[in-house]
C-alpha positions, -999 to +999 in steps of 0.1 A: +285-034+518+294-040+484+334-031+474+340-013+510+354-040+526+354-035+562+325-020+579+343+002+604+359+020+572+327+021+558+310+036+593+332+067+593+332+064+552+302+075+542+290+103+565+326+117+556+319+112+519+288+127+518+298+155+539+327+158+517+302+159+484+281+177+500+251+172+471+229+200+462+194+176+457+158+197+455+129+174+467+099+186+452+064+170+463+034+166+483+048+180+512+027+172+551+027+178+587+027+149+611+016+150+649+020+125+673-002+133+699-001+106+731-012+098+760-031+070+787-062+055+784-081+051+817-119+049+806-145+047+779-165+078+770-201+077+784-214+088+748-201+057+727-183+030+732-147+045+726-117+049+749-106+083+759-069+094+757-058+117+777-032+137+756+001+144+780+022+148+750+018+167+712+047+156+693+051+172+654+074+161+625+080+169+586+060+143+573+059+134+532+081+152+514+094+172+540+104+142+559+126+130+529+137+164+528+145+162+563+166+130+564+185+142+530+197+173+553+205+148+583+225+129+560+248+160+550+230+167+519+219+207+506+187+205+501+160+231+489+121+219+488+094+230+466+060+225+477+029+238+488+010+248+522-015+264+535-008+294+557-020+285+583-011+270+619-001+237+605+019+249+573+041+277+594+044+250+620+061+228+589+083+259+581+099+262+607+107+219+614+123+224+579+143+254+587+152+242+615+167+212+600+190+229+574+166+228+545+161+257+517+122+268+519+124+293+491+105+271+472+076+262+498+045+283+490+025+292+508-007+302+502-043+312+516-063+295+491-055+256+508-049+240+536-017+222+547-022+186+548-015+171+583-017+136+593-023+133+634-020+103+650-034+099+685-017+072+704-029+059+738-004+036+755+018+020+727-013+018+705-019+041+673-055+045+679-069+068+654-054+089+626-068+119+612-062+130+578-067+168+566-058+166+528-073+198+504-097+178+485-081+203+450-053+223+448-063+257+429-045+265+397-032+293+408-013+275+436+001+254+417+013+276+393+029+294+420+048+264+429+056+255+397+069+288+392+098+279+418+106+245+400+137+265+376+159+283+405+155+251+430+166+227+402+198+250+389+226+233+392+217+204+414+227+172+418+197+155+423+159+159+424+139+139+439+101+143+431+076+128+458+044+122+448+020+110+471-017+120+454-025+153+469-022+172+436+007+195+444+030+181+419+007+167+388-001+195+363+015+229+361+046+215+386+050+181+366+051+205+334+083+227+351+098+195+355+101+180+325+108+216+309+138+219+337+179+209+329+182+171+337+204+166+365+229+141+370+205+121+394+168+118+393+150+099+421+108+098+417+093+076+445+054+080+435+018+067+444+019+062+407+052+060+390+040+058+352+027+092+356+062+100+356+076+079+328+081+111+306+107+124+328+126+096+320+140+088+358+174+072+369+157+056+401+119+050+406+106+038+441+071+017+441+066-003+473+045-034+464+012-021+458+022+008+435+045-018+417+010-039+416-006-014+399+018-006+375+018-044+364-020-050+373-012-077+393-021-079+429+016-090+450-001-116+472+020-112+508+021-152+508+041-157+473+074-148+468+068-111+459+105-106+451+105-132+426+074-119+408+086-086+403+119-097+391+095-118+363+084-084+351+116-070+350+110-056+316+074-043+320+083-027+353+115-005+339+088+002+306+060+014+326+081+037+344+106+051+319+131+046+345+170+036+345+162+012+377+134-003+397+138-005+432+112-022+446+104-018+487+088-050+498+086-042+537+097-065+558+108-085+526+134-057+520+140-043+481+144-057+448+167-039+422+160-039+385+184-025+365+191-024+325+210-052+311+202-075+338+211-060+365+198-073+403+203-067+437+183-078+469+185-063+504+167-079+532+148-058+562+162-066+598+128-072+615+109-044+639+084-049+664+077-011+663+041-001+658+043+034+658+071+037+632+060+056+602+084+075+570+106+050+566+103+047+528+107+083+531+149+075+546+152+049+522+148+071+494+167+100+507+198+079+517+196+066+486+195+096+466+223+108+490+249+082+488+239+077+453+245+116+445+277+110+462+289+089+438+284+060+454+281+025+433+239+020+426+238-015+446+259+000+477+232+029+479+207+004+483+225-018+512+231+018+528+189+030+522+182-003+537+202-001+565+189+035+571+155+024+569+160-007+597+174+026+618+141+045+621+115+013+617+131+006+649+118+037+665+088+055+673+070+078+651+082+098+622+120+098+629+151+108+608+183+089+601+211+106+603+247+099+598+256+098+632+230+069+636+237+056+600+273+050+615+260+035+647+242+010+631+271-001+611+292+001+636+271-022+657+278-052+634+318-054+642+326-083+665+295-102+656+305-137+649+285-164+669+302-194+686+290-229+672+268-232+703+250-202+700+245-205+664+235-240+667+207-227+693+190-200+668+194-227+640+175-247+656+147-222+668+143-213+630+138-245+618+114-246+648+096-219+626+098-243+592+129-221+578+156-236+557+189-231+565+213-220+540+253-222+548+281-209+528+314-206+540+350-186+528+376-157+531+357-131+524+390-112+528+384-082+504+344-079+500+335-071+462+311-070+438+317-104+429+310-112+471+278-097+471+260-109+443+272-144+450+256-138+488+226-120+479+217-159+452+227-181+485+200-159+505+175-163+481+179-208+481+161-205+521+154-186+545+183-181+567+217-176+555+246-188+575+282-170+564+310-196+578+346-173+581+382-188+577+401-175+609+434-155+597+451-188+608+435-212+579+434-181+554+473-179+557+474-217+548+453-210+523+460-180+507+497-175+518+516-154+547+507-120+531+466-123+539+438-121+549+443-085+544+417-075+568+415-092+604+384-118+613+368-096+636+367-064+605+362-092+581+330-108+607+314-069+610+309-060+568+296-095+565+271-094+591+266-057+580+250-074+547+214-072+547+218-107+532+235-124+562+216-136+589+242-153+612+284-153+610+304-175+625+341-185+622+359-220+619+393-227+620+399-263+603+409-265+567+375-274+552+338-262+567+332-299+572+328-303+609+307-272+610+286-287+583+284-321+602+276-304+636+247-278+617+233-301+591+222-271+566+196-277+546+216-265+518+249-260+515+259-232+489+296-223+477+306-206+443+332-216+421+340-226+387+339-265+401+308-292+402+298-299+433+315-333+425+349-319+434+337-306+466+346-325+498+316-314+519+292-329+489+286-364+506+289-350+538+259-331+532+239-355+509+244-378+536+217-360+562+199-350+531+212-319+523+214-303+489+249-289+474+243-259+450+268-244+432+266-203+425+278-177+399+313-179+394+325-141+381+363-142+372+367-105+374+355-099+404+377-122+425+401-108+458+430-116+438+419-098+408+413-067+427+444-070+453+463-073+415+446-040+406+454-024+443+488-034+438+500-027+402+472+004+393+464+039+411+436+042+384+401+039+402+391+006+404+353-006+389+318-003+394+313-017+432+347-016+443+351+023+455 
């Protein structure tokens, strides 16, 4: 992940700095119950043609946000909720998930004059096969006046509020009115249906997922375009529309799109899931990233850590929670990930098999930064596939000199491969890439510099199977010996992306 340079650090890192933090963040939003109610199908009802499940097992979870209140508290965060139920079955039922979980219901009304909203699915086999939807078709006034009457005490002194809006009615009106009225907090997160409706509160972080960015722009994000590129187009409407500090954009299994002031951009890519029944997923992402943003975490390193959060629970049946036990896991699970030449050569070739270009880059990669990331996240956007070829500590000490690499191949393999931007690692132990090239035949070869790709050795090598050389951003001050300078002549904290 951008600046934290070797993945194990950064697997024990971040639950310890957010436990550390500890931020106080009040979620305040359409909050829902969700049932996942299975069992087998055996026969079709005599009355219509529709199978019959026969239920063996009633599963509930937080759902909405309760769910993002959920996964804030997994992830060490204190976290109070304000939002409204019914009291009823459902709504204590949703009580006690959250209580259960750590989280501050103070601020939860309920209240006789609604009904909670649940979402049930009913799953036969490993098919969702109905879902049924109990949303109050109004919320009373007076309900939501009671709710917005708990908006001041949640919000006191918090980090970070996050307001989730998802159409019901809870939070438009008297509650949206609390809100802007409350003390801004250092952080403000809204992930809405409808994020304009929110541009007054003048947000650090807004959350559309492609169609609510489509309405915001009234533009429909066709699935079969490059959706990422679009939206980066509309940079400048998207962050006006909003009011916002930075667009995140979720593109499923496309991953996210940052848009930042003053140009700034970062990509994440989703690791692909087969998982039907996985639901709240955008509701992690946007609690991680509140959390490791609240922590004080660098913006883009939030995102890489909400995405990686996000590929934990798509992975997994129903409405799940990331926590930072698993959020560790999954990092973890990248060390020691470097493929041999055969085995790389193998999936290579079964993704060109698919019509994907192959992009290959190659170097150190000793001391990740700033500079690493955003040169990695422009070679993944040239293709399809992006290949990361690693010097072995052998051919970085001729390179370099006998004090590196600083980190070994196998810590330096893991936080590359940990990059939602990396496809496939491998290692090579000659002085230039060239045999590698020669033996994968990329369709483009990528390197970053401040050279043509004239100077470059590999060029006719390349251009000789028909390959294309492209030369990337070259960003003086953020280069490994520019920070290992810094490291080694400064104790003062080092810059944005390098924690």
């Amino acid at each position: 992940m951008s600046g934290l340079g070797d993945v194990r650090g950064l697997a024990g890192w971040v639950p310890q700095r957010i436990a550390e933090v500890a931020p106080a963040v009040t979620v305040v939003g359409d909050v829902m119950l969700d049932g996942w109610w299975t069992g087998s199908i055996e026969r079709f009802c005599r009355e219509a043609p529709a199978p019959v499940v026969d239920v063996q097992r009633r599963e509930y979870a937080a759902g909405g946000a309760a769910n993002t209140a959920v996964n804030l508290a997994a992830l060490g965060a204190r976290v109070r909720i304000c939002g409204l139920t019914g009291n009823d079955d459902a709504g204590r039922r949703l009580r006690s998930i959250l209580t259960d979980a750590g989280v501050d219901v103070t601020g939860l009304v309920a209240d006789d004059s609604v009904r909670t909203t649940t979402k049930y699915r009913i799953v036969g086999g490993d098919q969702v096969m109905l879902r049924l939807d109990d949303t109050p078709e109004s919320i009373p006034d007076a309900a939501a006046h009671r709710v917005a009457g708990t908006v001041a005490a949640a919000t006191a002194g918090c980090d970070a509020v996050v307001v989730c809006d998802y159409g019901t009615g809870a939070v438009r009106g008297p509650v949206r009115s609390a809100l802007l009225g409350m003390n801004p907090p250092p952080l403000t997160v809204v992930d809405s249906h409808d994020p304009a409706v929110w541009a007054d509160l003048r947000p650090d972080i807004v959350t559309p997922n492609a169609e609510e960015a489509s309405r915001v722009l009234d533009r429909r994000l066709d699935t079969g375009s490059d959706r990422a590129a679009t939206v980066q187009a509309r940079r400048s409407e998207l962050l006006a529309a909003t009011g916002a500090s930075a667009v995140v954009v979720t593109l499923d299994r496309d991953g996210t799109v940052l848009l930042g002031k003053d140009s700034e951009e970062h990509r994440t890519w989703a690791r692909p899931a087969v998982e039907r029944q996985a639901s709240g997923a955008g509701d992690t992402f946007v609690a991680c990233l509140t959390a490791a943003r609240a922590a004080g975490l660098p913006l883009a390193t939030s995102l890489d850590l909400a995405q990686a959060a996000a590929d934990v629970v798509v992975h997994r049946p129903g409405t799940s929670v990331c926590s930072t036990e698993d959020l560790a896991a999954h990092l973890d699970s990248f060390t020691d990930t470097a493929l041999s030449e055969e085995e790389l050569a193998r999936r290579i070739q079964r993704d060109r098999e698919a019509g994907r270009r192959v992009v290959l880059t190659n170097g150190c990669f000793d001391v990740l930064h700033r500079g690493h990331t955003r040169y990695l996240n422009q070679a993944k956007q040239l293709g399809d596939v992006l290949v990361v070829a690693l010097n072995d500590d052998a051919s970085v000490r001729r390179l370099k000199g006998a004090d590196r690499p600083i980190n070994a191949l196998a810590d330096r393999a893991g936080v590359i491969a940990a990059l939602s931007c990396v496809d496939y690692v491998t290692v090579f132990a000659t002085d230039t890439p060239i045999p590698l090239i020669e033996a994968l035949r990329p369709d483009i070869y990528a390197k970053g510099g401040d050279y043509s790709a004239q100077m470059l050795e590999e060029t006719p090598v390349v251009e000789a199977f028909g390959g294309i050389v492209r030369i990337l951003d070259y960003v003086p001050e953020r280069s490994t010996t520019a920070v290992l300078r810094k490291i080694r002549t400064s104790a003062e904290p080092m810059a944005e992306g390098t924690p």
